[in-house]
C-alpha positions as CSV (number, residue, x, y, z in Angstrom):
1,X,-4.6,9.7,-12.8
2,X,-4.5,11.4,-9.8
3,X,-4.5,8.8,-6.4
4,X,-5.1,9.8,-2.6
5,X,-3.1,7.3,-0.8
6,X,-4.0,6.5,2.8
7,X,-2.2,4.9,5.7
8,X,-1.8,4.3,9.4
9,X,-2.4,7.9,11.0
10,X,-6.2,9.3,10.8
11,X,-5.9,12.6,10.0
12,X,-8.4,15.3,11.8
13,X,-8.4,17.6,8.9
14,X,-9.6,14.4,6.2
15,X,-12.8,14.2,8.3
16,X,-13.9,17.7,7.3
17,X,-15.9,17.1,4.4
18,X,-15.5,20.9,2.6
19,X,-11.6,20.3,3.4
20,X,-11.6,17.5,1.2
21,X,-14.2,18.7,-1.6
22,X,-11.4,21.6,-1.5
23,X,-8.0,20.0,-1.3
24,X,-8.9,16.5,-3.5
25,X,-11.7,17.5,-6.0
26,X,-9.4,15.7,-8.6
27,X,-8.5,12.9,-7.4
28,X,-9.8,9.6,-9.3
29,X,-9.2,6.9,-6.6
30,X,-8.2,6.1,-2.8
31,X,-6.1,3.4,-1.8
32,X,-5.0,2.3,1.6
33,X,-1.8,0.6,2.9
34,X,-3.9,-0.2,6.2
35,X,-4.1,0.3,9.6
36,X,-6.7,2.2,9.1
37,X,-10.6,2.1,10.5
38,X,-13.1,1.1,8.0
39,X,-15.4,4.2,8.8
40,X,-12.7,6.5,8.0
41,X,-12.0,5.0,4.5
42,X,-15.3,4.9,3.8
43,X,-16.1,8.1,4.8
44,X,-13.3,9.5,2.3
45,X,-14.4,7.3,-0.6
46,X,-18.7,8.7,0.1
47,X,-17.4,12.5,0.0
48,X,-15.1,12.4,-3.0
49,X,-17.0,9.3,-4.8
50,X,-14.5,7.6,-6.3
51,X,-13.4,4.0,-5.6
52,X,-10.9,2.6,-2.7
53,X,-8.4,-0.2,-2.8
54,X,-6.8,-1.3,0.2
55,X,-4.7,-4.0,2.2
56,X,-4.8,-5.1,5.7
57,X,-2.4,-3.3,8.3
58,X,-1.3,-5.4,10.8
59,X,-3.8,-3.5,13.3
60,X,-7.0,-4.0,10.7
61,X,-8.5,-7.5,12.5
62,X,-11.9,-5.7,12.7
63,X,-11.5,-5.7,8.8
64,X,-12.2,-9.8,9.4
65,X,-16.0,-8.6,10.3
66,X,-16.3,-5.4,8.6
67,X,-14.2,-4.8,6.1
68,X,-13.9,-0.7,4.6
69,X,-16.3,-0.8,1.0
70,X,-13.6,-1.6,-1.5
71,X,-11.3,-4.1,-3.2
72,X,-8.5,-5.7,-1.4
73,X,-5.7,-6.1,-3.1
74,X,-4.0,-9.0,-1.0
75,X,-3.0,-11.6,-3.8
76,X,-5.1,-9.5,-6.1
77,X,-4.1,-7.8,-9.2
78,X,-7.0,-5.3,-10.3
79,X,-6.7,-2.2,-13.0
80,X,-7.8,0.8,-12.8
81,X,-7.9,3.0,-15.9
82,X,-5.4,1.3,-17.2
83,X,-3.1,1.5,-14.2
84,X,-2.6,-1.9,-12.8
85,X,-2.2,-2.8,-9.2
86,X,-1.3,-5.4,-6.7
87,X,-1.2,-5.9,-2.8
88,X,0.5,-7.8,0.2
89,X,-0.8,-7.2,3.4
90,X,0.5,-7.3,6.7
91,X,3.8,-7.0,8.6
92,X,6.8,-9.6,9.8
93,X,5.8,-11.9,12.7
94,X,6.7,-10.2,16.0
95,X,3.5,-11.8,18.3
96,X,0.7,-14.1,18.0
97,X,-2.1,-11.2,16.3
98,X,-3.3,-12.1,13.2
99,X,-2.0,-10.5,10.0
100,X,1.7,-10.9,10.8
101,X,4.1,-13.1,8.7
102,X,7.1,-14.2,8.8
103,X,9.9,-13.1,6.5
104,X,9.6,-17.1,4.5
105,X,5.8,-16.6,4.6
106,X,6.2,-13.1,2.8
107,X,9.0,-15.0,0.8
108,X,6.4,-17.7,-0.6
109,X,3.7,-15.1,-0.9
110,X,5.9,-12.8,-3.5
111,X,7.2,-15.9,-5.6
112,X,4.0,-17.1,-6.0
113,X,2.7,-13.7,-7.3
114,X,6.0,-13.7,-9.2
115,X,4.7,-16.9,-11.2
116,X,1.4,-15.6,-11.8
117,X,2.4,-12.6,-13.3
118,X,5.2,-13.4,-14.8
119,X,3.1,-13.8,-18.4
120,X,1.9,-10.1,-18.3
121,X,5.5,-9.4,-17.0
122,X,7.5,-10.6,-20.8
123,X,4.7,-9.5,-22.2
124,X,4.6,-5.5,-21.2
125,X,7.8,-5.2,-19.3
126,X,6.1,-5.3,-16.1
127,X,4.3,-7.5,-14.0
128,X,2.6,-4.2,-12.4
129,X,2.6,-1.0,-12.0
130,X,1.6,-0.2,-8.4
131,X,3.1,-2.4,-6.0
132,X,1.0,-2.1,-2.4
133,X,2.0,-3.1,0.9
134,X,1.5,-2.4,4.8
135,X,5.2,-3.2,5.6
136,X,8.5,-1.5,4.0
137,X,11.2,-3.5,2.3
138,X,14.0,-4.3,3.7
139,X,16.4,-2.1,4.3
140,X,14.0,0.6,2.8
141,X,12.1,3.3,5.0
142,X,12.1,0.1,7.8
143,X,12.9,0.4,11.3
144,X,15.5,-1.7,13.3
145,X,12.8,-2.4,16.0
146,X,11.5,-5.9,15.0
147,X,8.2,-4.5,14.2
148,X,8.9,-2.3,12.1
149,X,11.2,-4.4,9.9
150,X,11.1,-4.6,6.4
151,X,10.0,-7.5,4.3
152,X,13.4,-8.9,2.0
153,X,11.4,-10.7,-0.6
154,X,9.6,-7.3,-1.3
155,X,13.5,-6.4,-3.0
156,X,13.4,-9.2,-5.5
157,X,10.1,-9.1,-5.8
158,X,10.6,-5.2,-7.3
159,X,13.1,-6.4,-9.2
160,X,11.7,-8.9,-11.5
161,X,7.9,-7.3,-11.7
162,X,9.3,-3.7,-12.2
163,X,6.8,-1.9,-10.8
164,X,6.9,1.9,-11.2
165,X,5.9,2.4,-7.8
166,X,5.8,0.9,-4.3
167,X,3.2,2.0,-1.9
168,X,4.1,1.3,1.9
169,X,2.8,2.5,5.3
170,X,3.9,1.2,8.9
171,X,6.5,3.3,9.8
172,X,5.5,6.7,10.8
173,X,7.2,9.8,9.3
174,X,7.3,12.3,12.8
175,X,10.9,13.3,11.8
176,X,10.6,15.9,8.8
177,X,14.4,14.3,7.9
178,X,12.8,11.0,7.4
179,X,13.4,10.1,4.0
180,X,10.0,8.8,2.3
181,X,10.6,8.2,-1.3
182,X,13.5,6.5,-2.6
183,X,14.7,4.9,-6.1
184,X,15.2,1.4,-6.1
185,X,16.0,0.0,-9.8
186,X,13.5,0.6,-11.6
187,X,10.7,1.0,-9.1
188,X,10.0,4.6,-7.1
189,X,9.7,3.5,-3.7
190,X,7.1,6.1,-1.3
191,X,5.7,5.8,2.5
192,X,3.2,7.7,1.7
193,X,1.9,7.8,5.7
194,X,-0.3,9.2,6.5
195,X,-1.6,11.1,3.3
196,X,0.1,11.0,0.0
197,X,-1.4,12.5,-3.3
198,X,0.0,10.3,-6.5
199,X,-0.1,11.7,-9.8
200,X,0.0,8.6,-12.4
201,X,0.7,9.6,-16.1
């Protein structure tokens, strides 16, 4: 399965609808790791017709009144072809907007996805398979700016569920050294701003 993955930068080139007839005739579904208008993810998931899933950036407040036509994947676990996936929204806590957290917030958000899925989890091997979030993990594509921080309980939280991927926006990628896909155990960790194509097997 072929997946267009979405995040924080609208790109010009996305909005020309032959461009992405063109470029992303294959792909099977969108998904968003936010901070991105509603308009522009609907308008991507009209031209190619295929579904979206998505969490909340720390930007996407308008979301609270019109969210983007799709599932969001905050506390959610959803499949997809077989594929299963699961969200957490948002960024650390670094002023009084809405969809910040802090870093025991996340912490109680993960452990309680943890003991939700930890059935599926002994019983395939994985609680997951596609882990989505705005923010980075710690220590992983983050920034040392407190925005940009990573989230720590994202580590163990890869670490018991397994996932075979992590999906992550928030920090932007203007530096071609930036490194944007790292191993971590067993889970292949991407910042896959601003546009990302992910080919599932």
């Amino acid at each position: 399965m072929k997946i267009l993955c979405v995040s924080d930068t609208v790109v010009q080139q996305m909005e020309n609808a032959a461009h992405l007839r063109r470029r992303y005739s294959d792909i099977e579904l969108i998904v968003s790791c936010g901070d991105l208008p509603a308009h522009y993810l609907e308008y991507l998931t009209s031209i190619l017709n295929v579904p979206l899933f998505f969490v909340r950036g720390n930007h996407d407040t308008q979301y609270t009144e019109r969210p983007p036509g799709g599932d969001d994947l905050h506390m959610h676990l959803r499949t997809y072809r077989g594929v299963s996936f699961f969200g957490i929204e948002g960024s650390v806590r670094y002023s009084s907007s809405a969809i910040q957290y802090s870093q025991g917030e996340m912490r109680r958000m993960t452990w309680r996805a943890m003991l939700r899925m930890m059935p599926r989890r002994l019983r395939t091997g994985r609680g997951v398979d596609v882990f989505v979030a705005h923010a980075p993990a710690k220590g992983i594509h983050d920034r040392e700016d407190l925005p940009h921080n990573g989230i720590a309980a994202f580590l163990p939280f890869m670490r018991v569920m397994k996932p075979r991927y992590m999906l992550h926006g928030h920090t932007h990628t203007w530096d071609n050294r930036d490194i944007v896909r790292t191993q971590y155990e067993e889970t292949c960790v991407m910042n896959i701003n601003p546009v990302t194509v992910l080919e599932i097997d």
